[in-house]
C-alpha positions in Angstrom: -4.3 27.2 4.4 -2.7 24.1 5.3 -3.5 22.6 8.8 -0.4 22.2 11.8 -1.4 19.2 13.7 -0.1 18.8 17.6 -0.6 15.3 19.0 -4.3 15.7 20.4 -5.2 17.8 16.8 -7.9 15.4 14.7 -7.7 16.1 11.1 -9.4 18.7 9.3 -12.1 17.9 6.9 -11.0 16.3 3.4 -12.3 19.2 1.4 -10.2 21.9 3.3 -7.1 19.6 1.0 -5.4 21.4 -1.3 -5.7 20.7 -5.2 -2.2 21.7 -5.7 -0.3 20.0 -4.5 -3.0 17.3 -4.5 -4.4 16.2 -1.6 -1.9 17.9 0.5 -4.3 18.1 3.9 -2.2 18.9 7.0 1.4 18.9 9.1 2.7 17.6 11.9 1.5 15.0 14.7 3.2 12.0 15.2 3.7 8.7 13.3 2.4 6.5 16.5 0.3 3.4 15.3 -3.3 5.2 16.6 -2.7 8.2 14.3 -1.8 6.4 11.2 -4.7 4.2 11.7 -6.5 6.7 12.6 -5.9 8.7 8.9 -6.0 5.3 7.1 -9.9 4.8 8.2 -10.2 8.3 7.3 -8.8 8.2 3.6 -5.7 9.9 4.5 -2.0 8.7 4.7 1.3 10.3 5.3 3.9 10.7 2.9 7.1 13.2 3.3 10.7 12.9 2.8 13.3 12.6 5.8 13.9 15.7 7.6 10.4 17.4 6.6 7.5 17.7 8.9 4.7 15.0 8.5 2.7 15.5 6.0 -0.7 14.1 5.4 -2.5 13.6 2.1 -5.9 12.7 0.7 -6.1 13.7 -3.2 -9.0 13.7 -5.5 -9.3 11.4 -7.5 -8.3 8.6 -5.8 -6.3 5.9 -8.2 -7.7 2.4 -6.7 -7.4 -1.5 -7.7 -10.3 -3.5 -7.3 -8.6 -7.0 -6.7 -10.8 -8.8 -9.6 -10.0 -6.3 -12.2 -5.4 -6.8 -12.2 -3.8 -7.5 -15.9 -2.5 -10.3 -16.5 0.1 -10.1 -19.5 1.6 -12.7 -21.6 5.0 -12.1 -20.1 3.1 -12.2 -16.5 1.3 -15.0 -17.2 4.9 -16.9 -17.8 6.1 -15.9 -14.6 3.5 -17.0 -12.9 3.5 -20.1 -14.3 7.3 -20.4 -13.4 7.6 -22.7 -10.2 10.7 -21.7 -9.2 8.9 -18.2 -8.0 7.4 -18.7 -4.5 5.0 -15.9 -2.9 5.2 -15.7 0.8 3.0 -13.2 3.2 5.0 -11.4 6.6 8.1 -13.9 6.2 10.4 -10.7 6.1 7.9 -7.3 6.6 11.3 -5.0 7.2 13.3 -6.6 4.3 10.8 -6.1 2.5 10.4 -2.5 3.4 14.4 -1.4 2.7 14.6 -3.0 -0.9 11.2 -0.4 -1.3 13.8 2.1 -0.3 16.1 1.7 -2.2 17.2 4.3 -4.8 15.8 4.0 -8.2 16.4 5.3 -12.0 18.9 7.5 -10.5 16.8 9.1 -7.7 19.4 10.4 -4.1 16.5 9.9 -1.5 13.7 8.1 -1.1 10.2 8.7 1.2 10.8 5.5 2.5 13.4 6.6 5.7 14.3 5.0 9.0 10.7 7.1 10.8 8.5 5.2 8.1 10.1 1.9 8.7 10.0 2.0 12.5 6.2 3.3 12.3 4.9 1.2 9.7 7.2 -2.0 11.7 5.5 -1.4 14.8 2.0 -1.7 12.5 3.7 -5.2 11.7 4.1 -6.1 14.8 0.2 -5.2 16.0 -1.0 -7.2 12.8 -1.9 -4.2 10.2 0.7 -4.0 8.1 1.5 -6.9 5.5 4.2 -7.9 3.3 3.6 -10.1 0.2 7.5 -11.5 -0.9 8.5 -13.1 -3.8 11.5 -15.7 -3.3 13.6 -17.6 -5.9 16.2 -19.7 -5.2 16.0 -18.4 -1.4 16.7 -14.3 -2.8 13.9 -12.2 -2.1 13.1 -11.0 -5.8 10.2 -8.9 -5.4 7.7 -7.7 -3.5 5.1 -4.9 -1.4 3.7 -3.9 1.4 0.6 -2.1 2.9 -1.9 -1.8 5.3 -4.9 -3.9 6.0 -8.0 -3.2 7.8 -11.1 -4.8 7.8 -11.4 -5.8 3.9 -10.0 -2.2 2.4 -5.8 -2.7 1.9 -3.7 0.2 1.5 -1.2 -0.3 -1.2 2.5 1.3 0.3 5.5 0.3 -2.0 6.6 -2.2 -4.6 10.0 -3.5 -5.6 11.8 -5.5 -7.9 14.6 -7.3 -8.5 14.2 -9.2 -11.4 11.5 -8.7 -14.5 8.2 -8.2 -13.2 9.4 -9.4 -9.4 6.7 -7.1 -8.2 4.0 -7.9 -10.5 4.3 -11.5 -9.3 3.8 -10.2 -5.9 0.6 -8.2 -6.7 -0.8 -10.8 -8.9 -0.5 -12.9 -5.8 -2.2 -10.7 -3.4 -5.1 -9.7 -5.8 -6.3 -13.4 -6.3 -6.3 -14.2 -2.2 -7.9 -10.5 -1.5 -10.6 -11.5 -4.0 -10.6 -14.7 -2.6 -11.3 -12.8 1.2 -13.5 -10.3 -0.3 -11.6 -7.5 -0.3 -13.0 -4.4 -2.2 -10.5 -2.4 -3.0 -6.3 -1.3 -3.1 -5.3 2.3 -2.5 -3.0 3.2 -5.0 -3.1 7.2 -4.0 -1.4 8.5 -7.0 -2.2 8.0 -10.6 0.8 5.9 -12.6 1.2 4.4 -15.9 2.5 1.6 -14.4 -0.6 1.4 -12.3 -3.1 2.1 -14.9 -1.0 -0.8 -17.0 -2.1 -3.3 -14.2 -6.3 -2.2 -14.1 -6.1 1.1 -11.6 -8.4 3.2 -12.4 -9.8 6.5 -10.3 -12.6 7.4 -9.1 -13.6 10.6 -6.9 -12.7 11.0 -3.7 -16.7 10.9 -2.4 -16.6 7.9 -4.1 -13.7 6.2 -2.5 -14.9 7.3 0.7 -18.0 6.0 1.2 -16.6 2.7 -0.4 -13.6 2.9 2.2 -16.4 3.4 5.1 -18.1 -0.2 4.4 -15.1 -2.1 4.2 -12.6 -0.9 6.9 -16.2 -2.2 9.3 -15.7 -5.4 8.0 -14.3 -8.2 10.1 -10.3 -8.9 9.4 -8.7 -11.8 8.3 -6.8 -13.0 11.2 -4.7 -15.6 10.0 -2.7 -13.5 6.2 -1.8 -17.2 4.5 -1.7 -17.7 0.9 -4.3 -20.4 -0.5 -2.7 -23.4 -1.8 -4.7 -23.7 -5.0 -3.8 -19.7 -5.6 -0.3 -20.4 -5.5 -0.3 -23.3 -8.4 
C-alpha cells in the first residue's frame, strides 16, 4: 500500500517500496529544501509529472556511476579535445534546468515543470544543487544538473544541443568528482544510454550503506573546475 505523506510524515521504510512500479515509495508532502534533502540522504528522490501528487521513489537496483569508471569514446575523446568547448560549474543553474525540459523525440510533457525548477533553484541558491554547462561560442550547448552532498552527487537531467553536448558535460564532472573523491552518481533508472557511459547497478542495500559514508563526508565548498582537468 503506498504511503500519503502530510508535511510532519517521515518516510516509510525502503522495503515497504513497491516493485512495480519500481521503487514507487510514497505521496505527498512538500517539495521544501529540508524534505528533499531529507529523502536524498535517505536514497529517495521525487519524480512526478505536473499536476500529480509528489511522488517519492527508491528502486532496486539502483543504476550508479562511479566517477573513475565513465567511457570515453573515440568520437568523445574528439570533443574533448576540441578547445572551442568550454565546461563551466553554476554559471546558469536555471538555464540549465529549462533546456533539461525541454520536449524530446516527440514527447508533450516533461517531469521537469515550474514546482521542480523553483524547488531544486532554491537548493541552488543554499549551495546543493549544481549545474555543469557546456558553452561554445557563448551558446549553452550542453549540460546537467544534480544534487551534491557530502561526496555522494545525485545525477538529475542531461541535455544536448549539439552531438554529445552532454557527454562533454559529464565527462567534465567525472574527472573533478574523482579528483574530490567522490564515490558515486545516482543515475536511479537503468538506460542504455547510461550503461553506454560505465553505469552499472548494484542492489539497493548496497547503494545504501555506500550512500551512508559519503553524504557524512565534508562538502566541497568552493564547485570550480581544475585547470589541468579542463585542458
Amino acid at each position: 500500500m503506498l504511503t500519503w505523506l502530510d508535511i510532519e510524515t517521515p518516510f516509510p521504510p525502503l522495503e515497504q517500496a513497491m516493485r512495480a512500479p519500481n521503487g514507487l515509495l510514497a505521496a505527498g508532502a512538500e517539495l521544501s529544501p529540508r524534505r528533499i534533502l531529507t529523502a536524498y540522504r535517505s536514497g529517495i528522490f521525487p519524480w512526478f509529472n505536473a499536476g500529480e501528487p509528489i511522488l517519492w521513489w527508491s528502486p532496486d537496483p539502483r543504476m550508479v556511476l562511479i566517477p573513475g569508471e565513465f567511457r570515453v569514446s573515440r568520437s568523445l575523446a574528439k570533443s574533448l579535445r576540441d578547445t572551442a568547448y568550454e565546461a563551466r560549474f553554476d554559471s546558469a543553474f536555471e538555464q540549465v534546468m529549462r533546456a533539461c525540459a525541454a520536449p524530446r523525440n516527440g514527447q508533450r510533457g516533461t517531469w521537469i515543470h515550474e514546482d521542480m525548477i523553483a524547488a531544486y533553484s532554491a537548493l541552488h541558491a543554499l549551495g546543493y544543487a549544481h549545474s555543469v554547462e557546456v558553452w561554445r561560442d557563448d551558446m549553452l550547448v550542453g549540460g546537467l544538473y544534480g544534487i551534491a552532498i557530502g561526496r555522494m552527487f545525485y545525477g538529475e537531467s542531461m541535455f544536448s544541443a549539439v552531438p554529445n553536448g552532454s557527454k562533454i558535460a559529464l565527462a567534465h564532472l567525472t574527472r573533478q568528482l574523482d579528483r574530490w573523491r567522490f564515490g558515486m552518481i545516482d543515475c536511479q533508472m537503468n538506460t542504455p544510454h547510461l550503461a553506454s557511459l560505465g553505469a552499472r547497478e548494484i542492489p539497493r542495500g548496497e547503494f545504501i550503506a555506500k550512500l551512508q559514508e559519503l553524504v557524512n563526508c565534508a562538502p566541497i565548498p568552493h564547485w570550480q573546475f581544475d585547470a589541468d582537468l579542463l585542458r
